[in-house]
C-alpha positions as CSV (number, residue, x, y, z in Angstrom):
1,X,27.4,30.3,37.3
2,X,24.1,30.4,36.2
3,X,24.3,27.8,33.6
4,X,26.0,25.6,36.0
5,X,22.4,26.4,38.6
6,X,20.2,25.9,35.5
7,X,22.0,22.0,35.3
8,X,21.9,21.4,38.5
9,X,18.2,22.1,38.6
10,X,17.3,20.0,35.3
11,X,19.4,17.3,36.4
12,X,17.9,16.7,39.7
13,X,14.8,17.5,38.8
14,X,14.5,15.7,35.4
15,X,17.3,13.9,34.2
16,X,17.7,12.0,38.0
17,X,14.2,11.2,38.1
18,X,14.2,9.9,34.5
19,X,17.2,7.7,35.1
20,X,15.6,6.0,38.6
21,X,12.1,5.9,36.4
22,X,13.8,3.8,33.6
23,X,16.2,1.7,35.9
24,X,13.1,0.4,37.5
25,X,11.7,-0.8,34.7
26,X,14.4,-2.6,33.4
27,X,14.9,-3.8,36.6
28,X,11.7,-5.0,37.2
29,X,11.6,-2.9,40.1
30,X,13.7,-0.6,42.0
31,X,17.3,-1.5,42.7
32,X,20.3,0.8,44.2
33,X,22.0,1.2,41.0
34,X,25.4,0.8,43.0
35,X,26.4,-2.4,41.2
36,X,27.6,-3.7,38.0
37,X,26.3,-6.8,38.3
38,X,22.6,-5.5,38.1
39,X,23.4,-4.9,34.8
40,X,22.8,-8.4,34.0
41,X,19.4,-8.6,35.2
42,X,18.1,-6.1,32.7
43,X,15.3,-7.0,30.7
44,X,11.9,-6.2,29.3
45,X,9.8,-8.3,31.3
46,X,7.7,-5.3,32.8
47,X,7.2,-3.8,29.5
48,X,5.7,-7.1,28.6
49,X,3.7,-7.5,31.5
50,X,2.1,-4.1,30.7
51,X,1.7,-4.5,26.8
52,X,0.2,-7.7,27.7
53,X,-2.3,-6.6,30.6
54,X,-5.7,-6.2,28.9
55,X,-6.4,-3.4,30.4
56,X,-4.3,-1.6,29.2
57,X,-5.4,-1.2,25.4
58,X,-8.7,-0.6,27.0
59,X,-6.9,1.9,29.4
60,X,-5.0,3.7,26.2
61,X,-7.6,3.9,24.2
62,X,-10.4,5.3,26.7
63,X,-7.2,8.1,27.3
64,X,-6.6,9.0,23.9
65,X,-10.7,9.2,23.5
66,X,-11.0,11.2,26.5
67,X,-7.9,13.3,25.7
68,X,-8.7,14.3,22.3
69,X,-12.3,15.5,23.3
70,X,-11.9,17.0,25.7
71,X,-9.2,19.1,24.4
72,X,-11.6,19.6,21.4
73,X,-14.6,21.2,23.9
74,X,-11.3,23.2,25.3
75,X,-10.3,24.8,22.1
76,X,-13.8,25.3,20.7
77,X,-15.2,27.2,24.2
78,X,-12.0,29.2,24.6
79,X,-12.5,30.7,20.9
80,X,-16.2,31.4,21.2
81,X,-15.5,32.6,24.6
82,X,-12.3,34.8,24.3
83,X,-14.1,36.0,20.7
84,X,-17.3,37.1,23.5
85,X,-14.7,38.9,25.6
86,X,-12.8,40.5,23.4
87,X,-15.1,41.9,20.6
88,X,-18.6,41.7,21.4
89,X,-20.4,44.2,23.7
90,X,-22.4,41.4,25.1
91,X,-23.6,42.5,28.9
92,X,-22.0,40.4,31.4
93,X,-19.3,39.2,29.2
94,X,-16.9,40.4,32.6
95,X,-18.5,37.5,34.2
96,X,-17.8,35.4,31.9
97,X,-14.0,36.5,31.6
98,X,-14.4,35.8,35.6
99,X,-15.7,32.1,35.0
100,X,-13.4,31.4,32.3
101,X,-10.0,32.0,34.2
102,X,-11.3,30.5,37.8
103,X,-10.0,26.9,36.7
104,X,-6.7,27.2,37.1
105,X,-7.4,28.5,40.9
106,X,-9.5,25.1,41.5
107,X,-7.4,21.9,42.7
108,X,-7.8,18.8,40.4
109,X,-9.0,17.0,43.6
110,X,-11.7,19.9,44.8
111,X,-12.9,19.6,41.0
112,X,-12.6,15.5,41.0
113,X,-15.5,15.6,44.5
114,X,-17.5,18.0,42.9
115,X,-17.7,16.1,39.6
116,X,-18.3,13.2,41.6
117,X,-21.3,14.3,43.6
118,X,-22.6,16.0,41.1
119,X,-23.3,13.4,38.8
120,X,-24.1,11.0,41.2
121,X,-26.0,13.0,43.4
122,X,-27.6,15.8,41.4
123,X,-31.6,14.5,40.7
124,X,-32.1,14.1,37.1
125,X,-28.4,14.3,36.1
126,X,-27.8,10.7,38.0
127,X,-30.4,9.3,35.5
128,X,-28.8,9.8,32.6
129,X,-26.1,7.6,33.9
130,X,-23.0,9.6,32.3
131,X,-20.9,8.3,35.3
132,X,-18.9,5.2,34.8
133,X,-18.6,6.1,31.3
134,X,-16.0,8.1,29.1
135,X,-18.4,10.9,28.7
136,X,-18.6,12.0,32.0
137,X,-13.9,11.7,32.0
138,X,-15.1,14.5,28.7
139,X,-17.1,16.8,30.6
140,X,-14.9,16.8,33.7
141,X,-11.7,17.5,32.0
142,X,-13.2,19.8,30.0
143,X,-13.4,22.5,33.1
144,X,-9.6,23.6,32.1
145,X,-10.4,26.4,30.2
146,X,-8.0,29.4,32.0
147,X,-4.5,28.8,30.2
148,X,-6.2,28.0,26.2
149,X,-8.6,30.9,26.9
150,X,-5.7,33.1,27.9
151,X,-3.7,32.0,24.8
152,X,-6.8,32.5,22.4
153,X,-8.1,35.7,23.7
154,X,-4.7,37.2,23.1
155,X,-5.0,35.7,19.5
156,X,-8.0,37.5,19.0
157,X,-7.2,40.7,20.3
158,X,-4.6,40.5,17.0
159,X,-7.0,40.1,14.6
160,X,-8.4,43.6,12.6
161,X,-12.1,44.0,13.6
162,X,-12.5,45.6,9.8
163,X,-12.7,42.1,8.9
164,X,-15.6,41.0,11.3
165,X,-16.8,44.7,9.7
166,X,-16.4,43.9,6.0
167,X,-18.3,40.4,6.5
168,X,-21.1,42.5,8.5
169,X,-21.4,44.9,5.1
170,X,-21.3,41.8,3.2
171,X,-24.4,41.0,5.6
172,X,-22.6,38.0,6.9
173,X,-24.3,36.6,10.3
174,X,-22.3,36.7,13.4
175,X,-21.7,32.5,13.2
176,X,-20.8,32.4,9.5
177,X,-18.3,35.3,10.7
178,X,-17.0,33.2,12.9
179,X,-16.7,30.1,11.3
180,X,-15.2,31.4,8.0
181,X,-13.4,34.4,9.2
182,X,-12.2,34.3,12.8
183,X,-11.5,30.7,13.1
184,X,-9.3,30.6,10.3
185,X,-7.5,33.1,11.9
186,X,-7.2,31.5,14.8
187,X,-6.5,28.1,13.9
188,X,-2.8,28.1,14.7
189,X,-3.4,29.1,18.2
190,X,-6.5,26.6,18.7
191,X,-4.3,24.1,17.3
192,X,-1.5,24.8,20.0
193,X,-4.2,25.5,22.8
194,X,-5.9,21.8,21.6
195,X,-2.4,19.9,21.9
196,X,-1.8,21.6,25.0
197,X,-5.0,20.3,26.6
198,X,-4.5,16.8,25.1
199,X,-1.1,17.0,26.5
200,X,-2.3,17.8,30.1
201,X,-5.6,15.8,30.1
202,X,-3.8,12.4,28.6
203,X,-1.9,12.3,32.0
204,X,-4.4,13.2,34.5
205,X,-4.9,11.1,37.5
206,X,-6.6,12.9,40.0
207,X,-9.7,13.8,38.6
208,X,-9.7,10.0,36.5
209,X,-8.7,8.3,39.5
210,X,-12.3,9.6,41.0
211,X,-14.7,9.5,38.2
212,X,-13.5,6.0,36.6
213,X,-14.5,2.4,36.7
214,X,-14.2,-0.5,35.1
215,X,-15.4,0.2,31.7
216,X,-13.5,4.0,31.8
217,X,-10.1,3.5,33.2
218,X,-7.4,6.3,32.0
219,X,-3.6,5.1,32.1
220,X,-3.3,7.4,35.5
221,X,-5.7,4.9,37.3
222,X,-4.3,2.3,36.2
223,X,-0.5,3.5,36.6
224,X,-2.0,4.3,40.3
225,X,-3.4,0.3,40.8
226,X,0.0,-0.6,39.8
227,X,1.6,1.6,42.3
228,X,-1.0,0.5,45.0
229,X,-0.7,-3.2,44.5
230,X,3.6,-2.7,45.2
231,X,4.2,-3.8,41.0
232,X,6.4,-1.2,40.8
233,X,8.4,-3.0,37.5
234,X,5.2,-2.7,35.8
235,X,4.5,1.1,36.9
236,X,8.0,2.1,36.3
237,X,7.5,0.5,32.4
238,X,4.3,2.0,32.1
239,X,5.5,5.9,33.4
240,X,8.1,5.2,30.5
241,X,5.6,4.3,28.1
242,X,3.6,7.2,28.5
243,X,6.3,9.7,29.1
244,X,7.4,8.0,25.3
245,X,3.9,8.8,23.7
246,X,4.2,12.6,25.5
247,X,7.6,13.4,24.4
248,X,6.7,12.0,21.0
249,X,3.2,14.4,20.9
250,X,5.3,17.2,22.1
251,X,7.5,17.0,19.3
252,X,5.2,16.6,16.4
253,X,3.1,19.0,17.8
254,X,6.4,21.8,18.4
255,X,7.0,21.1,14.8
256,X,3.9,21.0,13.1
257,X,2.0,24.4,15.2
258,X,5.9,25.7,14.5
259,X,5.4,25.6,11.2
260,X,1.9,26.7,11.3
261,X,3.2,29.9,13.4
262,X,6.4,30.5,11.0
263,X,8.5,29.6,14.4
């Protein structure tokens, strides 16, 4: 019974979906798939509309950019800040504990306007014209700290202090410390916490969708423009393309932190 529930759920809510997704694009658009003869019409015109759009090298590689740093400012600021929360007697570090897990409380849309007026609106901040550009995609994204600071702090709480000790003795300062004895440690888990990251920040659309332009567009926006202008072969094919490059990340990245972990 409940295996049958758990198949039911996965097939309508992935395997259904997935189907209608890649129908579309061989389809050119959405068809009831109700008869054979449809079958003949399959192709991979849409796939070669998208592969041949120019903006959408520009569009990949602005995401991959954005996607990789961002999860790299992730990773780095959860393991200095779970590191502050965990072992250091630093006053205020229960604010910062606070500040670190709000994120995941904050609506990719509510962050989006904020980011928006702020670097548009915000005197001095405006003038160094980060907005338009993939910097300012960087810095926004980067706000989703809560779920790789959760995952890191619980790594650190596993790691002996007597080694922070020993390097103290050894008259070791608190950076070297960190940089040669606690991020070692931790690099499985900031290697899982920066894939993660990529993972979720190389298919945002909200939060692209309000800080991008010309010259910064993300695969979301453009999947959106694709959507909004009724070219629904061409957003079906590229949905497919980038569910292809996620699935593909997610299985390198299950083997190779896996193996890292001894999973």
């Amino acid at each position: 019974m409940a295996l049958g529930g758990i198949s039911l759920y996965v097939g309508l809510q992935v395997v259904l979906p997935a189907f209608v997704l890649i129908w579309s694009s061989l389809l050119d658009g959405y068809r009831p798939p109700t008869d054979w003869a449809l079958l003949g019409h399959v192709s991979l015109k849409a796939f070669g509309r998208v592969l041949d759009d120019q903006r959408f090298l520009s569009a990949l590689r602005n995401t991959v950019v954005v996607a990789a740093l961002s999860a790299t400012l992730v990773a780095l600021l959860s393991a200095v800040m779970a590191w502050i929360v965990v072992r250091s007697h630093v006053k205020g570090k229960r604010v910062l504990d606070l500040l670190a897990s709000t994120s995941i409380a904050i609506p990719s849309v509510i962050a989006g306007v904020s980011f928006l007026m702020f670097y548009l609106a915000m005197p001095g901040i405006s003038a160094l014209g980060l907005y338009g550009t993939v910097w300012v995609l960087v810095l926004a994204l980067s706000y989703r700290t809560t779920v790789g600071y959760r995952i890191t702090s619980a790594g650190v709480s596993q790691i002996k202090r007597e080694l922070e000790e020993a390097a103290a003795v050894c008259g070791s300062p608190w950076l070297t410390t960190f940089r040669r004895v606690i991020l070692p440690l931790l690099w499985p888990i900031t290697l899982a916490v920066w894939l993660l990251t990529f993972i979720v920040n190389f298919r945002e659309l909200t939060i692209a969708l309000l800080l991008s332009g010309v010259d910064n567009m993300m695969l979301g926006p453009l999947l959106w423009r694709y959507v909004s202008s009724s070219e629904m072969g061409q957003a079906s094919a590229l949905a497919v393309i980038m569910a292809v490059m996620l699935l593909a990340v997610g299985g390198l990245a299950r083997r190779f932190v896996g193996s890292r972990l001894g999973t």
